[in-house]
TORKOL-4160 file (C-alpha; in steps of 0.2 Angstrom, whole numbers, padded with zeros to 4 digits, m for minus):
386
<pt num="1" X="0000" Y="0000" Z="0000"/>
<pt num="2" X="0007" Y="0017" Z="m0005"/>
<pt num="3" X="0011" Y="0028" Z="0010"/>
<pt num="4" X="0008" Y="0048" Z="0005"/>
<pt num="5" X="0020" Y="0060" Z="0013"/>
<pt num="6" X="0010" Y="0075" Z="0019"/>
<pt num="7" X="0021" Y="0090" Z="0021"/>
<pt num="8" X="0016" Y="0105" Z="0030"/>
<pt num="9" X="0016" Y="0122" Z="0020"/>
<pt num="10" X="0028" Y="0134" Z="0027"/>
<pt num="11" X="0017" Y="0149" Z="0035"/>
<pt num="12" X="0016" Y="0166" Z="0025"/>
<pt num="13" X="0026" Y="0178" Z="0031"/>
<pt num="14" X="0018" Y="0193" Z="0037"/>
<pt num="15" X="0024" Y="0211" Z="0045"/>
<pt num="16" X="0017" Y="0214" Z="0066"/>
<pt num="17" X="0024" Y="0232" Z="0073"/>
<pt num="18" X="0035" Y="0228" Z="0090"/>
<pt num="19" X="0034" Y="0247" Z="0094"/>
<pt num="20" X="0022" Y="0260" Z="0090"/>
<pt num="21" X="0015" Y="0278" Z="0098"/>
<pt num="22" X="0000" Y="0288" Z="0092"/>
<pt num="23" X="0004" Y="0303" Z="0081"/>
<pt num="24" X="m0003" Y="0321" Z="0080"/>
<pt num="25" X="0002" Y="0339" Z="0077"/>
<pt num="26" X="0012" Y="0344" Z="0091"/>
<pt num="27" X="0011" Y="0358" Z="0099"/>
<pt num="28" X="0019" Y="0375" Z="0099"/>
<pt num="29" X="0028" Y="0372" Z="0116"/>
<pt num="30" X="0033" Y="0354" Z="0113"/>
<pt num="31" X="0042" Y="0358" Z="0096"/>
<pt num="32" X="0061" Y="0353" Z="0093"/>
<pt num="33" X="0072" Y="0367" Z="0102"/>
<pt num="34" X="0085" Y="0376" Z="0093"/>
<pt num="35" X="0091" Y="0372" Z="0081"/>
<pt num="36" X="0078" Y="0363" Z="0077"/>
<pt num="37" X="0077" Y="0348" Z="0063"/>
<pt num="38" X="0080" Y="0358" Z="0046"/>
<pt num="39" X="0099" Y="0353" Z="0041"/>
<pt num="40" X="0101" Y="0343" Z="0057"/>
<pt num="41" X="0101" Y="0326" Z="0064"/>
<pt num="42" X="0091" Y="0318" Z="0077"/>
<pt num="43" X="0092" Y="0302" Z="0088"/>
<pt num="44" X="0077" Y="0295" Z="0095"/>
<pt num="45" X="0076" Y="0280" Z="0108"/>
<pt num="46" X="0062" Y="0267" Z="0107"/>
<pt num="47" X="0061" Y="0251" Z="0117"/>
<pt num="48" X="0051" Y="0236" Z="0106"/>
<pt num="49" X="0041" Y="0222" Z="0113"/>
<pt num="50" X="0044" Y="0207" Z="0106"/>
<pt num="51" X="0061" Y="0203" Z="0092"/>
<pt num="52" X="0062" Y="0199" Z="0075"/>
<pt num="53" X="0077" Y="0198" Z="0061"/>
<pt num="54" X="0071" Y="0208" Z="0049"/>
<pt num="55" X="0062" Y="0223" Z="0051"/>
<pt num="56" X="0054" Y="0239" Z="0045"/>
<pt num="57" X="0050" Y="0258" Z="0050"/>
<pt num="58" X="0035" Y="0268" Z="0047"/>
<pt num="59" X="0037" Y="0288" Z="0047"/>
<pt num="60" X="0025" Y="0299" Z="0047"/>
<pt num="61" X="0022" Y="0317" Z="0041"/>
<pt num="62" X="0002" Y="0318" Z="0044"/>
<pt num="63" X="0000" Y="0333" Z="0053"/>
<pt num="64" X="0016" Y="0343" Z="0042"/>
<pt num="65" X="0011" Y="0356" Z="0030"/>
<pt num="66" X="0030" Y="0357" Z="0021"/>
<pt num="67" X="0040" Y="0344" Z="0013"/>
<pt num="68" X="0052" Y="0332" Z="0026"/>
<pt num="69" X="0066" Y="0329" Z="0017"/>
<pt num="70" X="0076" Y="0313" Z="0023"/>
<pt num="71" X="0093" Y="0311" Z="0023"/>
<pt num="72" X="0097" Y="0296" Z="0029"/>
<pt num="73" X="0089" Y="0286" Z="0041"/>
<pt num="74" X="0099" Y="0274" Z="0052"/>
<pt num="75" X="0091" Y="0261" Z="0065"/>
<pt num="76" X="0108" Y="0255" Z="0078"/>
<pt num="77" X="0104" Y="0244" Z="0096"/>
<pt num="78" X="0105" Y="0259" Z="0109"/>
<pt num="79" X="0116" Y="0257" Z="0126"/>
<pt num="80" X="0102" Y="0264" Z="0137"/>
<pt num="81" X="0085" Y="0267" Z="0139"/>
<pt num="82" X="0088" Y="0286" Z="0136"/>
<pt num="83" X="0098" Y="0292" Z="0148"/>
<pt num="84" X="0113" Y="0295" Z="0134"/>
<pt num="85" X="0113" Y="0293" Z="0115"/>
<pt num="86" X="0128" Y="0281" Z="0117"/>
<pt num="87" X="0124" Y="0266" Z="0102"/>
<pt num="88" X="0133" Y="0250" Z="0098"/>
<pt num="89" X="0144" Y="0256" Z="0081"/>
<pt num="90" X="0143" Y="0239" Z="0075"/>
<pt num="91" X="0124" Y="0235" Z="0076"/>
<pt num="92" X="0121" Y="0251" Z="0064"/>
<pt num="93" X="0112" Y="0250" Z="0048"/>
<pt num="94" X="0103" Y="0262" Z="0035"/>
<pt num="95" X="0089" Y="0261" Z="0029"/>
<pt num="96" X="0082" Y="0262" Z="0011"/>
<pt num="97" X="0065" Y="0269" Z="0004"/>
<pt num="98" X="0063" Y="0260" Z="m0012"/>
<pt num="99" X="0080" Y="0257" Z="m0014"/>
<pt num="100" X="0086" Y="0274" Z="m0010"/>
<pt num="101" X="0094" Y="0281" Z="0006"/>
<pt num="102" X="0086" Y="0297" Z="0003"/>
<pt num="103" X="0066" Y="0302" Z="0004"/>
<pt num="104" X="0055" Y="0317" Z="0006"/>
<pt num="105" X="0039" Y="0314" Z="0012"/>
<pt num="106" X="0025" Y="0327" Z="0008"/>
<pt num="107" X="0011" Y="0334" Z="0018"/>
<pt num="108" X="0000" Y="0320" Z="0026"/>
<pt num="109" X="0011" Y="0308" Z="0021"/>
<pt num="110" X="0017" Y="0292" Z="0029"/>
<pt num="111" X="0030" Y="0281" Z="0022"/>
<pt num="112" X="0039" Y="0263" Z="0027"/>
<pt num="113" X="0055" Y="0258" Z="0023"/>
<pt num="114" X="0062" Y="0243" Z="0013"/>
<pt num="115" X="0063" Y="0228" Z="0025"/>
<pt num="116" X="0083" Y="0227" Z="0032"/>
<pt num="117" X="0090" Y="0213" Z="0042"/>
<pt num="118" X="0092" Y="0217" Z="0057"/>
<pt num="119" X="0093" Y="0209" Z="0073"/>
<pt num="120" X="0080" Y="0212" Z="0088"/>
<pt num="121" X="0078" Y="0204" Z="0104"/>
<pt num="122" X="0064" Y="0207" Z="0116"/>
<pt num="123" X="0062" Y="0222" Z="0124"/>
<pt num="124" X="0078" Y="0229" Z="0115"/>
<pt num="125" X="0083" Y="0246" Z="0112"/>
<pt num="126" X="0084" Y="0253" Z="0099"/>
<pt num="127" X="0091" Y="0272" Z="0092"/>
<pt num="128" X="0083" Y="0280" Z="0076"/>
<pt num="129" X="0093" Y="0293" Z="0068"/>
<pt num="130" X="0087" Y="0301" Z="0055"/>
<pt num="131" X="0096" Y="0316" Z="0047"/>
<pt num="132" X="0087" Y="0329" Z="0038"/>
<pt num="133" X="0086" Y="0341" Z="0025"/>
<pt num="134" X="0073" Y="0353" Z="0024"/>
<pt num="135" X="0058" Y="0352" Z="0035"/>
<pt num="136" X="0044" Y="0364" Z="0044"/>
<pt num="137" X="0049" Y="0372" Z="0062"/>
<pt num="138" X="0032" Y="0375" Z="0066"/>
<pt num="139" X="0018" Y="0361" Z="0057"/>
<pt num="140" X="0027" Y="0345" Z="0067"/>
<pt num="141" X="0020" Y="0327" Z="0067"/>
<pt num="142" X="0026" Y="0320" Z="0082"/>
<pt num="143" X="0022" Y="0313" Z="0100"/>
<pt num="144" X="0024" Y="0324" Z="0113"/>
<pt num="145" X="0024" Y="0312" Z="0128"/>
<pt num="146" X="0038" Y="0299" Z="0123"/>
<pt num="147" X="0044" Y="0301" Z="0142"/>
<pt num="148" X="0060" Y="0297" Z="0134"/>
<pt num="149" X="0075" Y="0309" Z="0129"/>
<pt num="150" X="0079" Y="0311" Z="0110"/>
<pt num="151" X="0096" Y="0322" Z="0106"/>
<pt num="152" X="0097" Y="0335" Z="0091"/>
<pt num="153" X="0115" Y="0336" Z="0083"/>
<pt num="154" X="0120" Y="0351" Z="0074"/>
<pt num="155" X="0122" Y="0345" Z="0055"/>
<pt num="156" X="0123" Y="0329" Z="0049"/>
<pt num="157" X="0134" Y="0321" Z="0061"/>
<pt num="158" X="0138" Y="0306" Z="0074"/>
<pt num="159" X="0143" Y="0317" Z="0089"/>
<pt num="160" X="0130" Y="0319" Z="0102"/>
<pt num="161" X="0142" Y="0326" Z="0114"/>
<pt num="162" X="0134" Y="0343" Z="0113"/>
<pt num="163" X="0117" Y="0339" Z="0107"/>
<pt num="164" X="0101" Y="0347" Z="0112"/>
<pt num="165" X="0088" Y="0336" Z="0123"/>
<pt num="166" X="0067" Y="0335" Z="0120"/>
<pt num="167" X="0058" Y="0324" Z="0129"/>
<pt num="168" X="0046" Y="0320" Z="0115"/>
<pt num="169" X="0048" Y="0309" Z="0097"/>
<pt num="170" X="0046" Y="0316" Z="0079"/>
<pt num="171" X="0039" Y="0308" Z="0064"/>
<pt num="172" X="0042" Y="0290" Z="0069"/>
<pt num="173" X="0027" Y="0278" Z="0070"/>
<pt num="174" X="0029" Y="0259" Z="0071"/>
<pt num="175" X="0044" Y="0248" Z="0069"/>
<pt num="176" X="0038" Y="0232" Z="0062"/>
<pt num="177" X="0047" Y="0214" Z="0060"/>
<pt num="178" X="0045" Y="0199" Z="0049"/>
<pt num="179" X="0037" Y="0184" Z="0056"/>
<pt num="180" X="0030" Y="0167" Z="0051"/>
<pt num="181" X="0027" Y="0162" Z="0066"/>
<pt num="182" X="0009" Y="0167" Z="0077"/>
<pt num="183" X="0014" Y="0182" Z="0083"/>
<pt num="184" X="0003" Y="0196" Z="0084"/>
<pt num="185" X="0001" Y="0214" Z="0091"/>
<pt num="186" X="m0009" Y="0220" Z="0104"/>
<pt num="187" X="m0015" Y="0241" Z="0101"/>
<pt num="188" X="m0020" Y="0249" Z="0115"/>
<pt num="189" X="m0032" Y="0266" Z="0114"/>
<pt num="190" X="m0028" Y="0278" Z="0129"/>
<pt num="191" X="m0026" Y="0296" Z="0134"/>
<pt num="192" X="m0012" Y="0302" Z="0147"/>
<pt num="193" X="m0012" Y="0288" Z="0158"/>
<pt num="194" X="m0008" Y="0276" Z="0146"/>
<pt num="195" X="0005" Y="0289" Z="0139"/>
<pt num="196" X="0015" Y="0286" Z="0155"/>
<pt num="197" X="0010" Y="0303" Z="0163"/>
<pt num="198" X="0019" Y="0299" Z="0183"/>
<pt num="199" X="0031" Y="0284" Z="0176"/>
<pt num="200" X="0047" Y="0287" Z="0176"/>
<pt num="201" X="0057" Y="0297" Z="0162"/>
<pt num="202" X="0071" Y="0283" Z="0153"/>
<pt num="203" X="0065" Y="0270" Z="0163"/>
<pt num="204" X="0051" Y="0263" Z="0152"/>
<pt num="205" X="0038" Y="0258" Z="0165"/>
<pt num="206" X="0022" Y="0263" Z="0159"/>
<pt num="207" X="0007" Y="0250" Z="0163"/>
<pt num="208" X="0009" Y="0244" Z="0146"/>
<pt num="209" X="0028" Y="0241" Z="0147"/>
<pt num="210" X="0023" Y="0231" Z="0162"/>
<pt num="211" X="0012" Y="0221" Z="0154"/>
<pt num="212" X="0022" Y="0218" Z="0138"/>
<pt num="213" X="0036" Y="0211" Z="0150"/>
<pt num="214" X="0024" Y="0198" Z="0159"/>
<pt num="215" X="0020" Y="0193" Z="0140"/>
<pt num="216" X="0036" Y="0189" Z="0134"/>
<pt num="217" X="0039" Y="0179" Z="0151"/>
<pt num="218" X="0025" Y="0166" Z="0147"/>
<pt num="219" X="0027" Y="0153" Z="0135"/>
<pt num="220" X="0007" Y="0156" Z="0129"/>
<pt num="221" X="0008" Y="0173" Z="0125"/>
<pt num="222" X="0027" Y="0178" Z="0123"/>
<pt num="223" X="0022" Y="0180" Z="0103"/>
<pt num="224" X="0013" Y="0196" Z="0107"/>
<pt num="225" X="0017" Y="0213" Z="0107"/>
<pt num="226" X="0012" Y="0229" Z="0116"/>
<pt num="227" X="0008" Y="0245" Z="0104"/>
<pt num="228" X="0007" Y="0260" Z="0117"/>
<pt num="229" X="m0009" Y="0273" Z="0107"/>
<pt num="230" X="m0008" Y="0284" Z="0122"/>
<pt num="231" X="m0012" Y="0302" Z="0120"/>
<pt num="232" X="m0009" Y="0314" Z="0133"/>
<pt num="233" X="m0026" Y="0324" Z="0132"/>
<pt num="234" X="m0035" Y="0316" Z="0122"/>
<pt num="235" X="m0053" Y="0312" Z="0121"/>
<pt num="236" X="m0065" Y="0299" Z="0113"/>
<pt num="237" X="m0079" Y="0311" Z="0106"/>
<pt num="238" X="m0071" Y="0328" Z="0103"/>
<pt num="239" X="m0058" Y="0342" Z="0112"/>
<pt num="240" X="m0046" Y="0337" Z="0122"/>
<pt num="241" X="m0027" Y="0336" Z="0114"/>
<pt num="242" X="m0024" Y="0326" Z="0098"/>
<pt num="243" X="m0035" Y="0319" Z="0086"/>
<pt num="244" X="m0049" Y="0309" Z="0094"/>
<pt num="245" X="m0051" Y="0291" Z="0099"/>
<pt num="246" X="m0065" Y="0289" Z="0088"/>
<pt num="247" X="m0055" Y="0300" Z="0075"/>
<pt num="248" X="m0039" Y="0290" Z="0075"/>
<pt num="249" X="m0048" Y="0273" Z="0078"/>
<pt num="250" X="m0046" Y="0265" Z="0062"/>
<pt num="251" X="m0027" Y="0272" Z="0059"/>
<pt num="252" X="m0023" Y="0267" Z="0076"/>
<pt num="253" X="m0029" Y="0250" Z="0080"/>
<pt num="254" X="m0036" Y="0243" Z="0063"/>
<pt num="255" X="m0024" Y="0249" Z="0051"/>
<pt num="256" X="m0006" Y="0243" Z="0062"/>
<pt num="257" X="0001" Y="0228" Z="0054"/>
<pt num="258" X="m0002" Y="0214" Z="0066"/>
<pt num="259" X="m0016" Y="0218" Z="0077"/>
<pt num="260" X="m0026" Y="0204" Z="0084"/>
<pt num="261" X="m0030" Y="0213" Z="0101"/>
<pt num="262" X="m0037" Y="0230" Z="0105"/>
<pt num="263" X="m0039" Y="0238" Z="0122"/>
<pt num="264" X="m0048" Y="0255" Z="0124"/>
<pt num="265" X="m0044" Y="0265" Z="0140"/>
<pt num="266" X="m0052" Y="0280" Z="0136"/>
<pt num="267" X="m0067" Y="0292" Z="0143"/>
<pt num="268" X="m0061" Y="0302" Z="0157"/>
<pt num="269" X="m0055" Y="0317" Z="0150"/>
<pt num="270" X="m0075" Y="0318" Z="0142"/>
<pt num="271" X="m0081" Y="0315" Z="0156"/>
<pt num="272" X="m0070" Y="0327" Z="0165"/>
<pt num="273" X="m0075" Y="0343" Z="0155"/>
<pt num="274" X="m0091" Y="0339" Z="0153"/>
<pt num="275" X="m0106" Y="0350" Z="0154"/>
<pt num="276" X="m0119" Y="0336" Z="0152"/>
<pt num="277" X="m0112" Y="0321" Z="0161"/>
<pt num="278" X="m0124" Y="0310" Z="0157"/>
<pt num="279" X="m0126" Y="0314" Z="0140"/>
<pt num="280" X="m0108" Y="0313" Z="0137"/>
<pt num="281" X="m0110" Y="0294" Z="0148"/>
<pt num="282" X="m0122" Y="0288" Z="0133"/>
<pt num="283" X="m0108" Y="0295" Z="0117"/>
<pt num="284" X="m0096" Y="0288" Z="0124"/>
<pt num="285" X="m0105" Y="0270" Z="0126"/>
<pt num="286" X="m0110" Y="0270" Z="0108"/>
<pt num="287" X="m0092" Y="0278" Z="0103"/>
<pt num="288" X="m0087" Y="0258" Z="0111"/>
<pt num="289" X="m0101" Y="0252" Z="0104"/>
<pt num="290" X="m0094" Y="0256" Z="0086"/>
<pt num="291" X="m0076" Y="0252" Z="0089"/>
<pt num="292" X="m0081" Y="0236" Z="0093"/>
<pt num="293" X="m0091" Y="0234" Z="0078"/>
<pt num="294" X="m0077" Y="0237" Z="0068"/>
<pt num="295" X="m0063" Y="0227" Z="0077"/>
<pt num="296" X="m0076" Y="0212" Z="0076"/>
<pt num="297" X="m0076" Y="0218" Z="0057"/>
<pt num="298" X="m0059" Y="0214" Z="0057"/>
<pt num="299" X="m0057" Y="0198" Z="0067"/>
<pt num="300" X="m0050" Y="0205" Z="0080"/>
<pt num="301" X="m0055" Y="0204" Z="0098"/>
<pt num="302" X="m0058" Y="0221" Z="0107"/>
<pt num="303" X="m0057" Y="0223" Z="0126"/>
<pt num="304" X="m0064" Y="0237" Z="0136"/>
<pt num="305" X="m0055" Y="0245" Z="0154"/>
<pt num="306" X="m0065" Y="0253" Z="0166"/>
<pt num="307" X="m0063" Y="0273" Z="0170"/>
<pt num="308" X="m0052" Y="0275" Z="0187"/>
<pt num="309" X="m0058" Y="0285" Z="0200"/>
<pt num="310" X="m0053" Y="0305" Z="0202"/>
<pt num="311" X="m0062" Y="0313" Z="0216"/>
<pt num="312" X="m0050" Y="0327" Z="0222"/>
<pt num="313" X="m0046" Y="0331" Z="0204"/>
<pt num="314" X="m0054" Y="0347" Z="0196"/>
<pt num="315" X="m0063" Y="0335" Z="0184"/>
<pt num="316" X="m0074" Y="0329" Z="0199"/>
<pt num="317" X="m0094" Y="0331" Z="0203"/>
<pt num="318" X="m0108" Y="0322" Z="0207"/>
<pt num="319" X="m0113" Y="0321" Z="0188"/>
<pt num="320" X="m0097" Y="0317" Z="0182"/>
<pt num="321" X="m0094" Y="0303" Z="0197"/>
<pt num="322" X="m0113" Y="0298" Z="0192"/>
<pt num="323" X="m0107" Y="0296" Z="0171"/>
<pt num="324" X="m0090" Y="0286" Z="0176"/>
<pt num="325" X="m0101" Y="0274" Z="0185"/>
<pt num="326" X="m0113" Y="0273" Z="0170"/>
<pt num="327" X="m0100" Y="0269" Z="0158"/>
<pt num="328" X="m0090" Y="0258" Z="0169"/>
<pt num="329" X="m0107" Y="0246" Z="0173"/>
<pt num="330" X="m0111" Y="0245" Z="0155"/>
<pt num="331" X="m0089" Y="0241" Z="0152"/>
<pt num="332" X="m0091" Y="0227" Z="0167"/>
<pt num="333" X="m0109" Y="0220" Z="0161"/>
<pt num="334" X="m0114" Y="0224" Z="0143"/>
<pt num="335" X="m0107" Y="0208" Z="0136"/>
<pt num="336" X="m0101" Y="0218" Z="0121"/>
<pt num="337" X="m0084" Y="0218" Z="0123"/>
<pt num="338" X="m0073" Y="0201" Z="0122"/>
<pt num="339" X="m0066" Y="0205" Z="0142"/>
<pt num="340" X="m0066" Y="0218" Z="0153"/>
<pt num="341" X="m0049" Y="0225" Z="0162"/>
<pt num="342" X="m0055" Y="0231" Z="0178"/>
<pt num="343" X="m0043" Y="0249" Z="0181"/>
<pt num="344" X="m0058" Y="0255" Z="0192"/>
<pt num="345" X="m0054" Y="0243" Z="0206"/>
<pt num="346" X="m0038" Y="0238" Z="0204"/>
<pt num="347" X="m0032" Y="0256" Z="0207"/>
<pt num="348" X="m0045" Y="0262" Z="0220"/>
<pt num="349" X="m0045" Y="0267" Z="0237"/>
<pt num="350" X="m0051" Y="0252" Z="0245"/>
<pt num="351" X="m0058" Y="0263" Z="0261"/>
<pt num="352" X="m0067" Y="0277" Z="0249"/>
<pt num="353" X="m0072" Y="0268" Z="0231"/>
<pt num="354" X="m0074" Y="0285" Z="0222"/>
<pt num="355" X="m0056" Y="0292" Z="0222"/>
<pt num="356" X="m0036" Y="0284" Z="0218"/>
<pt num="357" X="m0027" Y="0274" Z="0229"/>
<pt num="358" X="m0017" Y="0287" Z="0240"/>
<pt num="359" X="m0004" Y="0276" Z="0237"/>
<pt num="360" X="m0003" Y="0278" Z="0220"/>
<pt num="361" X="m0003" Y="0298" Z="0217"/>
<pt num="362" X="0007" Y="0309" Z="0204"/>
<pt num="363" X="0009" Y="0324" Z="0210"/>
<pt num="364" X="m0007" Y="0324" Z="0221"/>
<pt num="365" X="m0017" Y="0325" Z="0206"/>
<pt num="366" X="m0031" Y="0312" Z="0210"/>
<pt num="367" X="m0030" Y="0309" Z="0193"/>
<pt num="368" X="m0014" Y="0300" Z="0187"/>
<pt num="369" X="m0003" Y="0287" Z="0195"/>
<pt num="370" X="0013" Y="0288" Z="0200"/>
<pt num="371" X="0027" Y="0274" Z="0193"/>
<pt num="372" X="0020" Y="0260" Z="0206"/>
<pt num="373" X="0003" Y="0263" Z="0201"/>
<pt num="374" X="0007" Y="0258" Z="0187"/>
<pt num="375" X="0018" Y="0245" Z="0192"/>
<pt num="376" X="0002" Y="0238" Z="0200"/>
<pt num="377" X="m0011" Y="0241" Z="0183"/>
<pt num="378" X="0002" Y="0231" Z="0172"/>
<pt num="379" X="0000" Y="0217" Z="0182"/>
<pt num="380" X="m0017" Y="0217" Z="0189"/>
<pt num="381" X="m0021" Y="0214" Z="0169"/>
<pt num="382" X="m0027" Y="0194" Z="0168"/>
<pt num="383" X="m0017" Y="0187" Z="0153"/>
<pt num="384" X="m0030" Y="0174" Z="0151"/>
<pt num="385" X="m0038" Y="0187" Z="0140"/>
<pt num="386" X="m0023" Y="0183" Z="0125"/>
C-alpha cells in the first residue's frame, strides 16, 4: 500500500509592529528646540516588545504642511533606555526607501522603509537617527509624551556630545518585523495615563511596558506585542489634545500591521470637562459600541477598561462621578466587549471607592498614577484574555 508524505506548508510571512506611539500635530511648546530639525540630525530612543530579524519603519508626516526631506535614516541597538545617546557602532544599519537612502515625504504623508536585516531581541533598544534636509519648524507630526529623551545634533553628524535634549519623538510611527510564526500585536487606545504621565522618564515603565514584559515571560503569550496609542489629552468624542479616539480609531488600532488585540482605555477626559455628564456617559457607550463593531469587522478581539476613580481632581462632581459609574457598569456588564480590564478597582481606594489609591498619586493630582501605580495596573491585567 502506498504511503503519501503530507508536508506541512511553510506559514506566509507577514509584517506585526513591535513598537508603536500615536501621532498628532504637536504643539507649539513641545516643538524641537534650537536648532531645530531643518539641516540637522536627530536620535530618537524606542524600546520594542517582542524581536524579529528583519524589520521595517513607518514615518509619518500627517500633521506637516512642508515637505520632510530625509537624509538618511539609520536604526543602531542603543546602550540605554535614554539616559545618553551612546549606540553600539557595530549594530548600525541604514535604511532604504525604495531602494534609496534618501526620501521626502510630503504633507499628510506616511511612508515605510524597505525591510533590512536586522537583529531584535525582546524588549531591546533601539536608536533611530534620522538626518534631515529641509523640514517645517512649526507644522510638526510628532508625539509629545515619549517620556524618553531624543538628542538633536548640529548638522549631519555622529557626535551627540553637545546635542540638544526634548523629551518628545518626531515623525516616527511603528517599527515592524517579519514573522511566520503566530505572533501578533496588541494596540492599546488611551489618553495620558496610558501615555505614562507619573512613570518614570528613561525608565520605560508605563502599565503597558509592564504588561508587555509579563507577555514575553510566558510561553502562551510571549508572541505578542504591546503598541502604546496613548495620547496625553486626548478624548473619545471631541476636544481634548490630539486627534480623537474615535477619529484616530481606524489608523490606530485597525490599520497597524499585526493587530489581533485592541484595548480601549479612554473616557475620562469627556467626562471630566463635561457640561452634560450623562449625555456625554451615553456618546461615549455608543463611541465603544462602534469600535467594537469594527474590530469584530476585522477579526479582532476588542477589550474594554473601566474609567479610574478622580475625586479630588478638578474633573470631579456628582454628575461626572454619576457618568463614570454609567460607563464603567455597561464596560463590566454589557457583554459587548470580548473582556473587561478592571482599572476602576484595581487602582481604587479600598476605604473610599470614588477616588485613587493614595498610594498611587502623581503629584497629588487624583488623577494620574505615580510609577507603582502603574507597576500595579500592568500586572493586575489577567493574561488569560490573550
Amino acid at each position: 500500500m502506498a504511503v503519501m508524505c503530507v508536508t506541512a506548508s511553510p506559514r506566509e510571512k507577514q509584517w506585526v509592529a513591535t513598537w508603536a506611539t500615536a501621532v498628532q500635530k504637536v504643539e507649539p511648546h513641545n516643538l524641537p528646540p534650537a536648532p531645530g530639525l531643518s539641516g540637522n540630525t536627530l536620535r530618537q530612543i524606542i524600546e520594542v516588545s517582542t524581536g524579529g530579524k528583519n524589520v521595517r519603519l513607518q514615518l509619518s508626516a500627517q500633521y506637516d504642511s512642508q515637505e520632510v526631506e530625509i537624509e538618511q535614516v539609520e536604526l543602531a541597538e542603543a546602550l540605554t533606555q535614554g539616559e545618553s545617546a551612546d549606540i553600539k557602532e557595530s549594530s548600525a544599519v541604514v535604511l532604504k526607501w525604495n531602494g534609496s537612502t534618501k526620501t521626502t515625504m510630503k504633507p499628510g504623508e506616511t511612508l515605510t522603509s524597505d525591510p533590512i536585516r536586522f537583529r531584535l531581541k525582546p524588549r531591546t533598544r533601539v536608536a533611530i537617527t534620522i538626518r534631515f534636509g529641509k523640514c517645517g519648524a512649526t507644522d510638526v507630526s510628532g508625539h509629545p509624551g515619549s517620556r524618553t529623551t531624543s538628542y538633536i545634533a548640529t548638522g549631519w553628524t555622529n557626535n551627540f556630545s553637545e546635542a540638544k535634549r526634548m523629551d518628545h519623538w518626531c515623525y516616527i510611527s511603528n517599527l515592524q518585523v517579519e514573522t511566520s510564526d503566530e505572533m501578533a500585536a496588541i494596540a492599546v487606545i488611551g489618553n495620558s495615563i496610558t501615555d505614562g504621565r507619573g512613570t518614570t522618564t528613561n525608565h520605560q515603565n508605563r502599565w503597558t511596558d509592564i504588561l508587555s514584559q509579563r507577555l514575553l515571560k510566558q510561553k502562551a503569550t510571549r508572541h505578542l506585542s504591546v503598541l502604546n496609542y496613548g495620547l496625553g489629552g486626548n478624548c473619545v468624542i471631541r476636544g481634548g489634545l490630539g486627534p480623537t479616539a474615535n477619529s484616530r480609531f481606524d489608523r490606530d488600532a485597525l490599520e497597524t500591521p499585526g493587530v489581533k488585540y485592541v484595548i480601549v482605555f479612554e473616557g475620562v477626559n469627556d467626562i471630566g470637562g463635561a457640561w452634560n455628564a450623562d449625555e456625554t456617559a451615553k456618546n461615549l457607550i455608543e463611541s465603544y459600541q462602534k469600535m467594537i463593531v469594527k474590530a469584530h469587522e476585522r477579526g479582532m478581539k476588542i477589550f474594554g477598561a473601566t474609567i479610574m476613580p478622580f475625586k479630588g481632581n478638578g474633573y470631579y462632581n456628582e454628575a461626572r462621578e454619576r457618568a463614570r459609574n454609567t460607563v464603567n457598569e455597561w464596560i463590566r456588564t454589557s457583554g459587548e466587549y470580548d473582556g473587561v480590564i478592571d482599572f476602576d478597582r484595581i487602582m481604587c481606594d479600598p476605604t473610599q471607592t470614588d477616588r485613587l489609591n493614595p498610594n498611587f498619586l502623581f503629584e497629588n493630582d487624583w488623577l494620574h498614577p505615580n510609577a507603582d501605580g502603574y507597576r500595579t495596573m500592568g500586572e493586575g491585567i489577567d493574561l488569560n484574555l490573550f
